[in-house]
C-alpha positions in Angstrom: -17.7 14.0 -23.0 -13.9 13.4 -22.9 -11.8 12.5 -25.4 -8.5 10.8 -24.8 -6.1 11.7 -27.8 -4.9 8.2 -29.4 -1.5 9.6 -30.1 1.1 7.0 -30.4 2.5 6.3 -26.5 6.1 6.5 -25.7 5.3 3.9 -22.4 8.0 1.2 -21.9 7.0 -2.3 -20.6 9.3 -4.4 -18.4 8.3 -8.1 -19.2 8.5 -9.9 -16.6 8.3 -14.0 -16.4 4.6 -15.3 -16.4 3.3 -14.9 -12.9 0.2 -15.6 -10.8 -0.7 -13.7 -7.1 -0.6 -16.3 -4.8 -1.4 -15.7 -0.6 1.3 -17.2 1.4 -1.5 -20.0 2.6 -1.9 -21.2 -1.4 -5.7 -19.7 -1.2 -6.8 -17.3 -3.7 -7.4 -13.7 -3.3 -10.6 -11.6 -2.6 -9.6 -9.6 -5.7 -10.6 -11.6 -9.0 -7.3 -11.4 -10.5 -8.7 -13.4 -13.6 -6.5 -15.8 -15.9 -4.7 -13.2 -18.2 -2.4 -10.7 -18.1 -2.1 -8.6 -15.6 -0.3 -5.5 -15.4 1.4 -3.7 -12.3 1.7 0.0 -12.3 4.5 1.6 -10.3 4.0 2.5 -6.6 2.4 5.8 -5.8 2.1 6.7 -9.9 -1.0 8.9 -9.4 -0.7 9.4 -5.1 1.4 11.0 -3.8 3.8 9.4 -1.0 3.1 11.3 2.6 7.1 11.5 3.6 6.5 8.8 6.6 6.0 5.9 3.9 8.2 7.2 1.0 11.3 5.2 2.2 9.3 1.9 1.5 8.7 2.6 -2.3 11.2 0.9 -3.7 10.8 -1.8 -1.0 7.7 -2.6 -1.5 7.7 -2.3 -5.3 10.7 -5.0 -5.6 8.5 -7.1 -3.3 5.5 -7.0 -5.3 7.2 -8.0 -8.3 9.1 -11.0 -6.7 5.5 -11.9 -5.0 4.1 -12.4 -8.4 7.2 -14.0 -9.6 5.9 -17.1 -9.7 3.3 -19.0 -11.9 1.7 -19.2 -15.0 0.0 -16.0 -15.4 1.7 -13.6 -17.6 1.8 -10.0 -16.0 3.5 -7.0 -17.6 5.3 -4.3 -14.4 5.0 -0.2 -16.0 8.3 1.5 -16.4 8.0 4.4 -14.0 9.0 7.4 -15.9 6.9 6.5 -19.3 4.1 5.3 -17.0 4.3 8.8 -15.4 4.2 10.8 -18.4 1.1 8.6 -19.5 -0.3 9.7 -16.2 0.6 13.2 -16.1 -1.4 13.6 -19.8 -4.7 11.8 -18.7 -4.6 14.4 -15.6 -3.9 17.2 -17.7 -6.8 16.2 -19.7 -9.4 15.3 -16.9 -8.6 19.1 -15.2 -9.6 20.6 -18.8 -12.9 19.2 -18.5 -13.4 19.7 -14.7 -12.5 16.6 -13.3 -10.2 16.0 -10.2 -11.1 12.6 -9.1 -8.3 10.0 -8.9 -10.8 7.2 -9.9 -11.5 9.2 -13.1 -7.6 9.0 -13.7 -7.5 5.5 -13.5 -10.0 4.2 -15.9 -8.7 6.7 -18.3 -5.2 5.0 -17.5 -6.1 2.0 -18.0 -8.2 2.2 -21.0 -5.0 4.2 -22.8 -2.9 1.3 -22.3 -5.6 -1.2 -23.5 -4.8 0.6 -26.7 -1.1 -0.8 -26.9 -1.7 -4.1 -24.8 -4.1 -7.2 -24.4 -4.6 -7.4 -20.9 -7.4 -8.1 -18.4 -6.9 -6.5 -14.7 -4.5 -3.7 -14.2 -3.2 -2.6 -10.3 -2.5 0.2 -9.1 -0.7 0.6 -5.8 -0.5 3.1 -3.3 1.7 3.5 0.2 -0.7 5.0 2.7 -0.2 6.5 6.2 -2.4 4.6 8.8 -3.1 4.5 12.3 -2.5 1.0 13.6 -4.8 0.3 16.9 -2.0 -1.0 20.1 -3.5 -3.2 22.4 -1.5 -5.1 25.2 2.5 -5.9 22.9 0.4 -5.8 19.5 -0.5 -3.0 16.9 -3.7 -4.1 14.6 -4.9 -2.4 11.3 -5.8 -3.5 8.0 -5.5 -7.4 8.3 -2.1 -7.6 10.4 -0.9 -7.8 13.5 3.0 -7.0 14.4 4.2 -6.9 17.9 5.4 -3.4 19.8 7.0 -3.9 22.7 6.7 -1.3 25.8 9.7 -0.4 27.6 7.9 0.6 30.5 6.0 -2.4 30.6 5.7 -3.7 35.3 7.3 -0.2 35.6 5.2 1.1 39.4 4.6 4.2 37.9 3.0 3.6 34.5 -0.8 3.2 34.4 -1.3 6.9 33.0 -1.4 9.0 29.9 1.7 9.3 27.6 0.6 11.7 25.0 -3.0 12.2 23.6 -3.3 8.6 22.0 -1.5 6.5 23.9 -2.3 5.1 26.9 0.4 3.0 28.7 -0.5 0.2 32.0 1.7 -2.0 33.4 0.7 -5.1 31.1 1.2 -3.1 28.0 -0.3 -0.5 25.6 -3.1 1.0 24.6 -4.2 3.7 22.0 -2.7 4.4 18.2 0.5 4.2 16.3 1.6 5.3 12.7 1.8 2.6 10.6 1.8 1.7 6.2 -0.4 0.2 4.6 -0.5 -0.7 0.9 -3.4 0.2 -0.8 -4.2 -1.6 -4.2 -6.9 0.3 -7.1 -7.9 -3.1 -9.4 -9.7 -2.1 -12.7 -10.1 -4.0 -15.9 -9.6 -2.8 -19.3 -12.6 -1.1 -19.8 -11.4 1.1 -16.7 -13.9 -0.6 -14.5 -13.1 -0.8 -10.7 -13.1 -4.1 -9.8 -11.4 -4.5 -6.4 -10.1 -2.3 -3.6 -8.1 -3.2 -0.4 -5.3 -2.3 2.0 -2.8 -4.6 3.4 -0.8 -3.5 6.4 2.7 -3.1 6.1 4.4 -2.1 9.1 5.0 0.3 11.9 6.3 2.9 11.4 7.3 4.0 15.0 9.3 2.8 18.2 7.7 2.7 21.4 11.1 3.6 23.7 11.8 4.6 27.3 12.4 8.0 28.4 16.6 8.3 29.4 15.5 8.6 33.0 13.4 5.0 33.9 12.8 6.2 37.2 10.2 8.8 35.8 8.3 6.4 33.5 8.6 8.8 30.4 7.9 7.4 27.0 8.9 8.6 24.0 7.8 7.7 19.8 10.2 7.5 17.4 10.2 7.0 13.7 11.8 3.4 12.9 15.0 3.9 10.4 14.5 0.4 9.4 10.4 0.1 8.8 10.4 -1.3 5.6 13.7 -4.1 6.1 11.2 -7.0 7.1 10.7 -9.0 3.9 7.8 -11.0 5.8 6.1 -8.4 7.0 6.1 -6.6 3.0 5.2 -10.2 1.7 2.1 -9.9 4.2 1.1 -6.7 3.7 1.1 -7.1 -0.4 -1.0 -10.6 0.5 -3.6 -9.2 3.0 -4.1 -6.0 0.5 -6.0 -8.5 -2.1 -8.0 -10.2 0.9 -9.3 -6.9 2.5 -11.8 -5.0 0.5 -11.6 -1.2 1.7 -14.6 1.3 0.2 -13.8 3.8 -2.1 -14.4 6.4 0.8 -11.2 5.3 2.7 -8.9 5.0 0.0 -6.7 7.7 0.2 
């Protein structure tokens, strides 16, 4: 069995104002958030960021914390580079006894810091790469909808092939996209998951015209300014505690 050393921990805690996680709509969340403290953990502590989503880290973390800025339950937000060093022990630790498995990493994560604080749920967030399905001027994937407009769209020689997954006819699009999601890891103290989901974010690519029209070519770009739609984070951090995702799907 493994031991987790109950060394005294150098972990700093931001305390933030007493907050409660609230969907834009005023409804409660799938994920039993429960009445007491809650405690945040830093984007992408124990998963690491593919380098599509890593510009929206900082984005999305600020937005969490204003999202749950709000309310009367008190939740405490990990500083990232104690919370790392907590994280980079517990993995050290599972490898010595043969374990690889993220899930393994955070129950033991959680249960270390029920040593130094009373709390009840922890989170653990992730930014994830995801396809987002395009149908007609809409992308769908994990409980959103965002609009992607075709340049091409009434063009006389569209109605063909762009690519291997995109498919582009006169009254739109078809086929897949990149797109974030963020993906949230609930446990209690005990180290118990209690929750998973994914909430999508945004797209993360342009749909733009080739630079001759005539010829119908398409092209897909990466978007500079993917994670700059405060809605659209606000959305994402909402619909990732209202859609369960299995285990299997995680990262």
């Amino acid at each position: 069995m493994l031991r987790f050393r109950s060394t005294p921990l150098l972990l700093l805690f931001c305390l933030s104002a007493p907050i409660v996680a609230a969907s834009a709509s005023g409804a409660e969340e799938v994920a039993d958030l429960g009445s007491g403290r809650l405690v945040l953990v830093p984007v992408n502590l124990g998963v690491r960021a593919n380098a599509e989503v890593e510009p929206g880290l900082a984005p999305v973390w600020q937005e969490m914390l204003e999202h749950f800025a709000d309310g009367e339950r008190p939740v405490t937000a990990l500083e990232r580079t104690s919370a790392g060093a907590l994280w980079n022990e517990i993995v050290a630790e599972l490898e010595a006894g043969g374990q690889k498995d993220v899930y393994a990493a955070y129950a033991g994560f959680a249960k270390r810091i029920s040593e130094q604080l009373d709390y009840e749920k922890i989170v653990f967030p992730s930014l994830v790469l995801r396809k987002a399905r395009l149908q007609g001027s809409g992308a769908y994937w994990d409980g959103v909808h965002r609009r992607v407009d075709s340049p091409l769209v009434g063009h006389e020689a569209v109605n063909r092939i762009t690519g291997e997954d995109l498919l582009v006819y006169r009254q739109g699009l078809n086929g897949d996209i990149a797109a974030a999601s963020l993906h949230v890891a609930v446990l209690d103290a005990g180290g118990a998951l209690r929750f998973e989901g994914a909430g999508g974010l945004t797209v993360l690519q342009d749909v733009v015209a080739g630079e001759d029209r005539s010829d119908a070519k398409l092209d897909v770009t990466m978007r500079e300014d993917a994670f700059s739609d405060r809605a659209e984070l606000r959305e994402g951090i909402v619909a990732a505690f209202r859609q369960p995702l299995p285990a299997s799907q995680a990262h």
